[in-house]
C-alpha positions as CSV (number, residue, x, y, z in Angstrom):
1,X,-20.9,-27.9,138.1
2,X,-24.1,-26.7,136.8
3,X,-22.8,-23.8,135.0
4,X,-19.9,-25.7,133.6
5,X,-22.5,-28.3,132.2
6,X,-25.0,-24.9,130.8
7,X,-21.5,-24.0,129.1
8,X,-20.6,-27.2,127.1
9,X,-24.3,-27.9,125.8
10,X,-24.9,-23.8,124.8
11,X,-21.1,-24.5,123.3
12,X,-21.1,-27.8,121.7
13,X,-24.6,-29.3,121.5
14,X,-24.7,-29.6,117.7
15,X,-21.5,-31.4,117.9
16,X,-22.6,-33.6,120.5
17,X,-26.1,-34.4,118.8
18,X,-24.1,-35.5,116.2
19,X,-21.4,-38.0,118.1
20,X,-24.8,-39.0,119.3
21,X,-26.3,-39.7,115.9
22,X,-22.9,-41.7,114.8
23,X,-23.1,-43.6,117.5
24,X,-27.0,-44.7,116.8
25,X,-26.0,-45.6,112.6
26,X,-22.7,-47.3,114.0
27,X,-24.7,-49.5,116.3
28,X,-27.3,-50.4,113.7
29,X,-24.5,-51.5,111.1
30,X,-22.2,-53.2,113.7
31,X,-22.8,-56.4,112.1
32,X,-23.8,-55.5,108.6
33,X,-20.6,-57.3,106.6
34,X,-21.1,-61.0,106.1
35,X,-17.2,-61.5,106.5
36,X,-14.5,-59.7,107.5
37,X,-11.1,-59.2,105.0
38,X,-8.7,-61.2,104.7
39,X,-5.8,-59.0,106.1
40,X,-8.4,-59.3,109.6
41,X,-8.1,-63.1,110.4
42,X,-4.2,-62.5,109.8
43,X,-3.8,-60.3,112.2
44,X,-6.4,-62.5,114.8
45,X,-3.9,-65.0,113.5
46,X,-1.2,-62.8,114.6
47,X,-2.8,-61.8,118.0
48,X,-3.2,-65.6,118.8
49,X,0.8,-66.2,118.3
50,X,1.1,-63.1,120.8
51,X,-1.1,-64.3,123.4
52,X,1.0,-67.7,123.3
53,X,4.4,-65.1,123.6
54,X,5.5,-65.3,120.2
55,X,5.4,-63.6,116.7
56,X,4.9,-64.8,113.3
57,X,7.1,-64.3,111.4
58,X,5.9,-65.5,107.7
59,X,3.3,-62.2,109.0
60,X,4.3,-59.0,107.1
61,X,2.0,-56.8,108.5
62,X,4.1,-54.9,111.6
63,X,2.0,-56.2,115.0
64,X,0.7,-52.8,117.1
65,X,-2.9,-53.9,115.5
66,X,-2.9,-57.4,116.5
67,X,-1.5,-56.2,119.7
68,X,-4.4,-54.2,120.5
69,X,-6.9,-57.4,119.2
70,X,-5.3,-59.4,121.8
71,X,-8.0,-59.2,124.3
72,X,-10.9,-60.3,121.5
73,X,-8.7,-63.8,121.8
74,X,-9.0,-63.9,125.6
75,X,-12.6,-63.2,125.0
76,X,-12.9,-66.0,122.9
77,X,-14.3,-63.7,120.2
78,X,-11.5,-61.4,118.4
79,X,-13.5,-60.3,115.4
80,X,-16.5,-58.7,118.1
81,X,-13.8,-57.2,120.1
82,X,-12.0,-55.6,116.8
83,X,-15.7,-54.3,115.8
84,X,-15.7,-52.3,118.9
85,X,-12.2,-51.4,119.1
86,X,-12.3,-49.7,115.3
87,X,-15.7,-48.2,116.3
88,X,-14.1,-46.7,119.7
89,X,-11.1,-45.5,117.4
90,X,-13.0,-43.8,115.1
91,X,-15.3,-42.0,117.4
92,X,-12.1,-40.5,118.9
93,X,-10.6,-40.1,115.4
94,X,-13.8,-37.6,114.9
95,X,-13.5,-36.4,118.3
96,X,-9.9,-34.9,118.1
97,X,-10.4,-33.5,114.6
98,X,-13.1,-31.4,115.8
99,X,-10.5,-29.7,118.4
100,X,-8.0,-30.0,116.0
101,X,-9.6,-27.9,113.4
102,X,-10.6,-25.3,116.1
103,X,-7.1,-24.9,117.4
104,X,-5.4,-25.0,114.3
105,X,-7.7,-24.5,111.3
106,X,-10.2,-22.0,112.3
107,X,-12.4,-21.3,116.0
108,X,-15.4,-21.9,114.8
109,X,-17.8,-24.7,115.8
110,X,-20.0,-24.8,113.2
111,X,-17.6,-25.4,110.8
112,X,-15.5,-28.1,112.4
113,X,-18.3,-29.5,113.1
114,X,-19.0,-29.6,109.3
115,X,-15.4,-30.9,108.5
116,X,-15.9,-33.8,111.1
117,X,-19.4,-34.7,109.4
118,X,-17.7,-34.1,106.3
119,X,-14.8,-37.3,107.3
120,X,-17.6,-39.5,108.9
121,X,-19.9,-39.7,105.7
122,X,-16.7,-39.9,103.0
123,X,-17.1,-43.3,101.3
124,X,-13.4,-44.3,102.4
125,X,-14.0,-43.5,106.2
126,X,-17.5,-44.5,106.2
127,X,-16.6,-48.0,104.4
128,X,-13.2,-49.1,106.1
129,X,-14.4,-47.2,110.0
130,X,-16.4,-50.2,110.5
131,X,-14.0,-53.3,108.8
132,X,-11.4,-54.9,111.2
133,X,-8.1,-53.2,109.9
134,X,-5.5,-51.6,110.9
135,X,-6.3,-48.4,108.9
136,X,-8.7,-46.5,111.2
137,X,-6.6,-47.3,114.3
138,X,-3.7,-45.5,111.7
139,X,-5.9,-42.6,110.5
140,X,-6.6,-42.0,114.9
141,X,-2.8,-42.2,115.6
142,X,-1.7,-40.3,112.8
143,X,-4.0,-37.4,113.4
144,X,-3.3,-37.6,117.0
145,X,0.5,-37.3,116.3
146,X,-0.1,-33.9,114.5
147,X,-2.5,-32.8,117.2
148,X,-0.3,-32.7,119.7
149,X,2.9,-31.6,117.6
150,X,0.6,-28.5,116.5
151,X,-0.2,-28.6,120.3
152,X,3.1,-29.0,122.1
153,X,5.6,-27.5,119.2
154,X,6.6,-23.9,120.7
155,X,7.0,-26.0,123.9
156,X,8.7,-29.0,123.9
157,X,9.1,-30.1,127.7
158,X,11.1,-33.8,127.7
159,X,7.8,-35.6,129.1
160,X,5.7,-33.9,125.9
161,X,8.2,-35.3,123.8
162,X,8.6,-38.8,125.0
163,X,4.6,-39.0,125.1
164,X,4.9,-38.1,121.2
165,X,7.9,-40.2,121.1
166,X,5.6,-42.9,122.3
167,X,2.5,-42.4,119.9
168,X,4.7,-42.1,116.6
169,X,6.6,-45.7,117.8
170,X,2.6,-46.7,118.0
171,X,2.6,-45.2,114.4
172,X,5.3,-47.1,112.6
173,X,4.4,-50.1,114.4
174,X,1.2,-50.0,113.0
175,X,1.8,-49.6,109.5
176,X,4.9,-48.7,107.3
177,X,3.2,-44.7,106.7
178,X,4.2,-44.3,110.5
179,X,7.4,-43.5,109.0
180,X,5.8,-40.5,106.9
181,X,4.5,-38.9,109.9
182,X,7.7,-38.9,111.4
183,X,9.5,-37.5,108.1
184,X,7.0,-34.6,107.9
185,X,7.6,-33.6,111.5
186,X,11.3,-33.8,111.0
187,X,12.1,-32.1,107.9
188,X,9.5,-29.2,109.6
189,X,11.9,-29.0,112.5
190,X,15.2,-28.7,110.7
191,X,13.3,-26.1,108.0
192,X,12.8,-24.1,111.3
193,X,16.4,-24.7,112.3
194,X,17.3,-23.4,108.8
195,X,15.3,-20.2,108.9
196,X,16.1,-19.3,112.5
197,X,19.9,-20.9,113.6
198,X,21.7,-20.4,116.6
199,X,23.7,-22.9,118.5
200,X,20.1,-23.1,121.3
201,X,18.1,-23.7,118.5
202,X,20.7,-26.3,117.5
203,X,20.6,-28.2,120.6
204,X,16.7,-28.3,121.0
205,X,16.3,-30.0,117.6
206,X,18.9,-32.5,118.9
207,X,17.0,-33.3,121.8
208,X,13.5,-33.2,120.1
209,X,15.1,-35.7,117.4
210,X,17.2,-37.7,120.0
211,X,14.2,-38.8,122.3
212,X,12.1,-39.2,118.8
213,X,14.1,-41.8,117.8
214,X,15.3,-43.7,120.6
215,X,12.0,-45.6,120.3
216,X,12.2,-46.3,116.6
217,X,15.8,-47.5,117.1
218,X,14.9,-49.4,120.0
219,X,12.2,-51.3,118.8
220,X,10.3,-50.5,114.8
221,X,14.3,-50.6,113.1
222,X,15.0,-54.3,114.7
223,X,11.8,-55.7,114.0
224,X,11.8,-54.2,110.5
225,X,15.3,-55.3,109.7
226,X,14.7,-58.9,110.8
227,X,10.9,-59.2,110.0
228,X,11.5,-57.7,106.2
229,X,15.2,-58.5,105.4
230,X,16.3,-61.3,107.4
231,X,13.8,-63.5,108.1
232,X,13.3,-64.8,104.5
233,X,15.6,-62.6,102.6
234,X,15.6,-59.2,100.7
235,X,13.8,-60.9,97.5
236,X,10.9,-62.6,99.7
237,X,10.1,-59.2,101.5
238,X,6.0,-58.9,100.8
239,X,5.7,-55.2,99.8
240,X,8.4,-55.3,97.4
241,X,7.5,-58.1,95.8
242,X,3.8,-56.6,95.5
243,X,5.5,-53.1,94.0
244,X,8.0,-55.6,91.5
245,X,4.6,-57.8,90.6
246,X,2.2,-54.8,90.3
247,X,4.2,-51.8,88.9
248,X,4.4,-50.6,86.0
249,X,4.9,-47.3,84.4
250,X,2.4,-46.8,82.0
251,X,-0.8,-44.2,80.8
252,X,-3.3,-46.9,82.0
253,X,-2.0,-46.7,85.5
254,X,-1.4,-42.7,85.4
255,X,-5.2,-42.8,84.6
256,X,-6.0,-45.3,87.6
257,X,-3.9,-43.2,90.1
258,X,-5.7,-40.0,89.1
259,X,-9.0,-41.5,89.0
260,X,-8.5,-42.8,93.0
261,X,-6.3,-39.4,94.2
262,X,-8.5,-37.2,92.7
263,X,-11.9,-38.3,93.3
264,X,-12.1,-41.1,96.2
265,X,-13.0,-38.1,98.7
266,X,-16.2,-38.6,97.6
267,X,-17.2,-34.6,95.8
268,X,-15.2,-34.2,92.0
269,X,-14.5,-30.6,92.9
270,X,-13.0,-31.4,96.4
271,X,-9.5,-30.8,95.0
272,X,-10.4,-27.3,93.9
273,X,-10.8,-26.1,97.7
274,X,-8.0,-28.3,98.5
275,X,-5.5,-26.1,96.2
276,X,-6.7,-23.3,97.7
277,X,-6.0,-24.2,100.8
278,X,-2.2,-25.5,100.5
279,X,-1.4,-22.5,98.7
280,X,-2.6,-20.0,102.3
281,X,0.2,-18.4,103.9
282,X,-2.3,-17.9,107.0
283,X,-2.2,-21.9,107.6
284,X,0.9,-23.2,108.7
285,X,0.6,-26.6,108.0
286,X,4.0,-27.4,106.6
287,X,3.9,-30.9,108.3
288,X,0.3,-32.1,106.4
289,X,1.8,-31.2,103.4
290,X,4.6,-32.7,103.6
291,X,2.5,-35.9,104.7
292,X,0.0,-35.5,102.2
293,X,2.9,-35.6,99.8
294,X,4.1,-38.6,100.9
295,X,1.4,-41.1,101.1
296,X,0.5,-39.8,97.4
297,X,3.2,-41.3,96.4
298,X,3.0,-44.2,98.0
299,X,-0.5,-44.4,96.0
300,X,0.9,-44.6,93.1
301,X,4.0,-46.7,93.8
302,X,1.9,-49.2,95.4
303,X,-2.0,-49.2,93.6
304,X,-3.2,-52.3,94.7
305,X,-3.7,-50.9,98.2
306,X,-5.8,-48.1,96.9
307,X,-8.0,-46.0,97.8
308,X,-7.6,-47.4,101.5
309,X,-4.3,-46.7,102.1
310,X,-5.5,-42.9,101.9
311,X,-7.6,-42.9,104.4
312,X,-5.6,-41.1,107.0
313,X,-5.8,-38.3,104.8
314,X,-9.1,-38.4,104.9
315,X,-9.5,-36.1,108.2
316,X,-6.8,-33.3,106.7
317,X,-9.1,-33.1,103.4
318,X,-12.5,-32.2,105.5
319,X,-10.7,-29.5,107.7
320,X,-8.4,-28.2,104.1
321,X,-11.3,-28.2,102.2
322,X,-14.1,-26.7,104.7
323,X,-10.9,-23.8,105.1
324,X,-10.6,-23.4,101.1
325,X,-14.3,-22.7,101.0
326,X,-15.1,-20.7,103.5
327,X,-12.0,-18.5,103.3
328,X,-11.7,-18.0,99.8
329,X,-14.2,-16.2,97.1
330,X,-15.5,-18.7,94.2
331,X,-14.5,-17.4,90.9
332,X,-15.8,-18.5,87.2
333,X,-12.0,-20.1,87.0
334,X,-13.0,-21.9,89.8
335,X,-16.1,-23.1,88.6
336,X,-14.3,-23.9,85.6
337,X,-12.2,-26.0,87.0
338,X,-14.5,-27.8,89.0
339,X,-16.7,-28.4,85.6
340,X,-13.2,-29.9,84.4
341,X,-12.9,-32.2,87.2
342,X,-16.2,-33.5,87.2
343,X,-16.1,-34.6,83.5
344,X,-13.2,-36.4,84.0
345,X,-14.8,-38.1,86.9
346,X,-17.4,-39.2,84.6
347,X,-14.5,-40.3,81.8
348,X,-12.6,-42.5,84.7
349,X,-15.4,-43.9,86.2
350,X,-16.7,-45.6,82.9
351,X,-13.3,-46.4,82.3
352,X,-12.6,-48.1,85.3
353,X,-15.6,-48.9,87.3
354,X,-14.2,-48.5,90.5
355,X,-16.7,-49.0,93.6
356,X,-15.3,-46.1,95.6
357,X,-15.8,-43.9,92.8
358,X,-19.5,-44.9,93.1
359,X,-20.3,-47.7,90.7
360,X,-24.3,-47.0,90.7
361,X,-26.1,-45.4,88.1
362,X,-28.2,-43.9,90.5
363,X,-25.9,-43.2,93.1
364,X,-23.6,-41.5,90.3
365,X,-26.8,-39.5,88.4
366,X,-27.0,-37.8,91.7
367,X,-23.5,-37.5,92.6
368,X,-22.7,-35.3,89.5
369,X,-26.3,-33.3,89.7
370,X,-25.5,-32.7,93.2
371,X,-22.3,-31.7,92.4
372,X,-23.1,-29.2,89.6
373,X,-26.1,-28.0,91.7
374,X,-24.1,-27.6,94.5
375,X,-21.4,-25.6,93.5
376,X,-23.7,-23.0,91.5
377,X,-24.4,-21.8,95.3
378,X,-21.0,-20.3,95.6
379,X,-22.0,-17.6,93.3
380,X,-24.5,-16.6,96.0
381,X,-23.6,-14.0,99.1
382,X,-25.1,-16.8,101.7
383,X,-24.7,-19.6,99.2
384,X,-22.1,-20.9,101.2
385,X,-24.0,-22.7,103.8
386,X,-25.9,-24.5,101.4
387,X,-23.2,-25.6,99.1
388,X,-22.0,-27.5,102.7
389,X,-25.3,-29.2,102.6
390,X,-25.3,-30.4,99.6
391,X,-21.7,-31.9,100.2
392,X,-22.8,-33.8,102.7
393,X,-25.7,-35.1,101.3
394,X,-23.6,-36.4,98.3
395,X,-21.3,-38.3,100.7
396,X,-24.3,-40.0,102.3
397,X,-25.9,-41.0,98.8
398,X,-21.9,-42.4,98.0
399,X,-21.6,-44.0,101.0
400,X,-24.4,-45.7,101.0
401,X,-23.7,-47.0,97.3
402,X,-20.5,-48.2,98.4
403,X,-21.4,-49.6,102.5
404,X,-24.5,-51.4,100.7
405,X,-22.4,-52.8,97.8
406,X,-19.5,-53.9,99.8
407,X,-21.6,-55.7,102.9
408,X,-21.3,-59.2,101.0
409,X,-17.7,-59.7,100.2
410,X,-17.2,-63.2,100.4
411,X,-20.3,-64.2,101.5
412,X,-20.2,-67.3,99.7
413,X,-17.1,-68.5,100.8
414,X,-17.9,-67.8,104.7
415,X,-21.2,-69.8,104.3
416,X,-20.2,-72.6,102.4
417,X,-16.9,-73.1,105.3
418,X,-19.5,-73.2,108.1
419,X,-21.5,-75.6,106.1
420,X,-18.5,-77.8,106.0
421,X,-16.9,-77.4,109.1
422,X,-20.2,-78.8,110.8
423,X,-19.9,-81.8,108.5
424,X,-16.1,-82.6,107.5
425,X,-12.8,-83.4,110.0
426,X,-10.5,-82.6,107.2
427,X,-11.6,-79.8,104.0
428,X,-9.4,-78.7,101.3
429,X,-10.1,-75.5,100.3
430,X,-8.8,-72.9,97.5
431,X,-9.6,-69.8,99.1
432,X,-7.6,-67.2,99.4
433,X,-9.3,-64.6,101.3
434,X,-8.4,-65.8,104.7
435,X,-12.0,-66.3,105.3
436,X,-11.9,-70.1,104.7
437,X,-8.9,-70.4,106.8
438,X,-10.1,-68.8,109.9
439,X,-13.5,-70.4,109.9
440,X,-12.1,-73.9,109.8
441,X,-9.2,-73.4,111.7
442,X,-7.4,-76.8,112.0
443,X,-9.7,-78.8,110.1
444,X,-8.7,-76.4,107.1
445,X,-5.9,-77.7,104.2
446,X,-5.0,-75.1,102.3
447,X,-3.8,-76.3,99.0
448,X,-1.2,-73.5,97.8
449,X,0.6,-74.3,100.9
450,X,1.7,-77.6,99.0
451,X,4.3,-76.5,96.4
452,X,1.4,-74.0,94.8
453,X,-0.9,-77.0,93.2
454,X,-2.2,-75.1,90.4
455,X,0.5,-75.6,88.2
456,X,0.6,-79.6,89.2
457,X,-0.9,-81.8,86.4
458,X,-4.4,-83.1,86.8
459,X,-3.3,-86.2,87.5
460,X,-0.9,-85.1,90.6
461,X,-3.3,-83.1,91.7
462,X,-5.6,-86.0,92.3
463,X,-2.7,-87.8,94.2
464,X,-2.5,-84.7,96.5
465,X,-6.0,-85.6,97.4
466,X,-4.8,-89.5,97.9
467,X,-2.5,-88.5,99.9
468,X,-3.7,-85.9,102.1
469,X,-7.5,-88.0,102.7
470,X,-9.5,-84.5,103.0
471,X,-13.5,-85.3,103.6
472,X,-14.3,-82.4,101.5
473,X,-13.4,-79.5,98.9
474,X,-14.2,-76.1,98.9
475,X,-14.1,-74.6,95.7
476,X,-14.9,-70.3,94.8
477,X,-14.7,-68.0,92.3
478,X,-14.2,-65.6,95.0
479,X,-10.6,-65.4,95.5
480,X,-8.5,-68.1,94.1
481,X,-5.7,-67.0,91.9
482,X,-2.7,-69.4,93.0
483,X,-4.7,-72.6,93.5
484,X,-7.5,-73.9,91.9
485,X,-8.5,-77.7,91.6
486,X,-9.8,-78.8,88.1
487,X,-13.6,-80.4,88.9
488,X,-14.2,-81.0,85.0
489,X,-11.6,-83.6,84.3
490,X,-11.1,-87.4,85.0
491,X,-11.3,-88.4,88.6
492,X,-12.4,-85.0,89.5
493,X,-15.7,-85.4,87.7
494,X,-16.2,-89.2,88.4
495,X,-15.5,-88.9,92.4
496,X,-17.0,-86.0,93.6
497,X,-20.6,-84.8,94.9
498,X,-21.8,-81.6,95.4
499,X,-23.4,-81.6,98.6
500,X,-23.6,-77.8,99.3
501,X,-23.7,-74.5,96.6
502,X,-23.2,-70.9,97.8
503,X,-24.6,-68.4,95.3
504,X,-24.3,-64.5,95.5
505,X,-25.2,-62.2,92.6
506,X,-23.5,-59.2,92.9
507,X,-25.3,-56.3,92.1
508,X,-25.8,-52.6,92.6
509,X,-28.6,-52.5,95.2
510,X,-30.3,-49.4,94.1
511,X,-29.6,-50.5,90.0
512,X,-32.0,-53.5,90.3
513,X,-34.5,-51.4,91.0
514,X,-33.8,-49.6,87.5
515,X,-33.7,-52.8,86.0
516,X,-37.0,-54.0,87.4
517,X,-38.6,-51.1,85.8
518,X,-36.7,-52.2,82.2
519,X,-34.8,-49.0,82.1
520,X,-31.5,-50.2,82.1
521,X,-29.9,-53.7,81.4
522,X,-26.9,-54.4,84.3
523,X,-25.3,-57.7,85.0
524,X,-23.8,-58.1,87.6
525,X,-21.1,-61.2,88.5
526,X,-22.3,-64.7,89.7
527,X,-20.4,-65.5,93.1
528,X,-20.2,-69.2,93.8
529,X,-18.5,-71.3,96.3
530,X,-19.4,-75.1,96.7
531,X,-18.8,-78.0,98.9
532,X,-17.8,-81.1,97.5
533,X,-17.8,-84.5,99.3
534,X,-14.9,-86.8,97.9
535,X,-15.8,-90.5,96.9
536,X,-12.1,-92.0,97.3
């Protein structure tokens, strides 16, 4: 026991000093947001209708995640429980990619260990690892279904594939991409089938697809097909709706889809190393291409879910890109090309402004010196090890941009609905982050409910209030697109008190600094959210 203990610290003591390390930062931050998103208190919404037996339907989210928050409602706290259940996820997300890139990538600790540090400091990892979604439990699933296909592929015994069969169901029934996974596994098998037939060849991918898909037929096609197209019809289904609201095929969005697939990694030459990669015939990785393909296309069908609904990619860019440069020689085209990408990182990112793309003047001043610097190393025999270095300090600085700049999201509105919860039986509220909902629970009346009262007249929407005998309003600037009570008009001016004002200024947190010194002028935006009492 002694000598098998001697073994695995001489073997994998940097690694471990490092699960060690993440553990210690994920602690300190376990708490840092002020709220949660809104997609969250759906699903706790979601988990509380499962405790109870039953599913909502108006849900569109499919409900493996609120499944696994169900014990954080027996608990009597769901958001605590979902903090440690993404933080347990993630930790094994880090753990099976380290194996993962030995196996199948390379044998060499040193550098999985610098593809796993290279995932746990990327701003989209590092940012949505520690928010209650759905996503890391995905990114964990998703790389565990390739793990053990990559694993178990030259020896497919029938309990291998109904444990696979198993995790992919767990896949689809977590989000919609499940279904990618599936299709890059697939079309992998019958490509084999079409470079080596014969009729036992024939019959293995028959079996291999037959106890596949017993589970999605079983279970993720029924619930679809009702949840999507049944429940409230074809033309109410959520996701298309989004895609029919939010597409369009223009140069402006061409511009916002490259600006998030190419550079929300984290390093502007990432895709560089990435090429390099797909293009070696001594990976055989047909099945991450394939999925890689297929969720960057979702990207750009569906943008408003970007750059999060990437981050299962996340883990195959660290191990691709730690393979492109430590296998393949850095030429003047390359650095080229990496000069090419960075300035139109620059162009995007005053273009767009995007927070993942590192919306900091300081953060992104170091981000492209880093990145210039950085690469220069490759011209160097041993350069290589310090060009990792630098990567990785460059995530940190953009992760910390974006983790510090993100911590407040609708910090206004959550403190202003536990001000009025204390003090009110019945508050109207315009919110539409969810956060106002799940803090007041049944003392909440949400007023797009009612026949979407933004479009009522001024006067109707006063009569909503007669009607309905709320103590109080909440009112934000925060998230209220479909609702929205006019306060400077008529009875709304004469009959209401403020008796409660939530103010957030939302600004880079390294900028002020700059701007404390006079060396650059930066405003940021005014969030407010306010509690009025009603004087019927």
């Amino acid at each position: 026991m002694k000598k098998i203990q001697e073994i695995i610290l001489s073997t994998y003591k940097p690694f471990l000093i490092f699960l060690l390390i993440y553990i210690v930062v994920r602690v300190l931050i376990f708490n840092i947001n002020s709220a949660e998103w809104g997609d969250t208190y759906r699903m706790v919404r979601a988990s509380e209708f499962l405790t109870k037996g039953i599913w909502p339907w108006d849900e569109k989210r499919w409900p493996m995640f609120s499944v696994l928050l169900m014990p954080g409602i027996y608990f009597k706290n769901a958001i605590l429980w979902g903090k440690l259940l993404v933080f347990i996820v993630s930790l094994l997300t880090l753990i099976i990619q380290f194996d993962f890139f030995k196996k199948f990538i390379i044998n060499n600790n040193k550098l999985a260990l610098v593809s796993v540090i290279l995932t746990a400091t990327s701003p989209i990892f590092a940012y949505w690892s520690f928010r209650v979604m759905a996503d890391p439990f995905f990114t964990f699933i998703a790389l565990l279904s390739f793990y053990l296909y990559f694993l178990w592929q030259d020896k497919f015994t029938n309990k291998r594939l109904v444990i696979l069969s198993v995790i992919l169901l767990m896949a689809t029934m977590t989000r919609l991409e499940g279904i990618f996974v599936i299709g890059a596994i697939g079309i992998t098998e019958i490509l084999k089938l079409y470079k080596d037939y014969s009729n036992q060849n024939l019959l293995k991918l028959a079996k291999i697809a037959t106890i596949l898909a017993i589970p999605q037929i079983l279970v993720f096609l029924p619930f679809t097909i009702y949840a999507k197209f049944i429940y409230e019809g074809f033309v109410h289904n959520d996701y298309i709706a989004e895609v029919a609201t939010f597409f369009s095929f223009d140069m402006d969005r061409i511009r916002y889809f490259i600006a998030y697939d190419l550079f929300y990694y984290g390093l502007p030459f990432l895709f560089v190393f990435i090429y390099k990669s797909l293009r070696s015939k001594e990976l055989k990785i047909l099945p991450l291409f394939l999925f890689i393909l297929f969720e960057t296309i979702l990207g750009f069908i569906w943008t408003p879910s970007m750059p999060r609904i990437h981050m299962p990619l996340i883990p195959f860019f660290s191990m691709l890109f730690v393979y492109g440069v430590y296998k393949f020689r850095f030429s003047i085209k390359d650095y080229s090309a990496s000069a090419i990408l960075m300035l139109i990182y620059v162009w995007l990112q005053f273009k767009y402004k995007l927070y993942f793309l590192n919306l900091s003047y300081i953060g992104f001043t170091m981000v492209l010196f880093l990145s210039f610097f950085g690469v220069s190393y490759l011209f160097f025999k041993q350069g290589k090890k310090y060009f990792f270095y630098v990567c990785i300090l460059t995530m940190v600085i953009t992760s910390l941009v974006v983790v510090a700049n993100e911590t407040s999201n609708y910090k206004t509105i959550a403190d202003s609905s536990n001000f009025a919860k204390k003090i009110g039986e019945k508050i109207a509220y315009s919110d539409e982050s969810g956060v106002s909902e799940f803090i007041l629970g049944e003392k909440g009346l949400y007023l797009d409910k009612y026949k979407y009262i933004h479009v009522m007249t001024h006067d109707a929407q006063w009569n909503f209030l007669l009607e309905n005998k709320p103590d109080y309003i909440i009112t934000t600037n925060g998230f209220e697109k479909n609702s929205k009570f006019d306060l400077q008009e008529g009875d709304f001016r004469d009959n209401l008190t403020l008796v409660y004002s939530s103010k957030y200024n939302l600004q880079d947190v390294f900028d002020v600094y700059l701007e404390k010194l006079g060396l650059i002028k930066r405003d940021g935006f005014l969030f407010e959210t306010d509690v009025w009492k009603i004087n019927y």
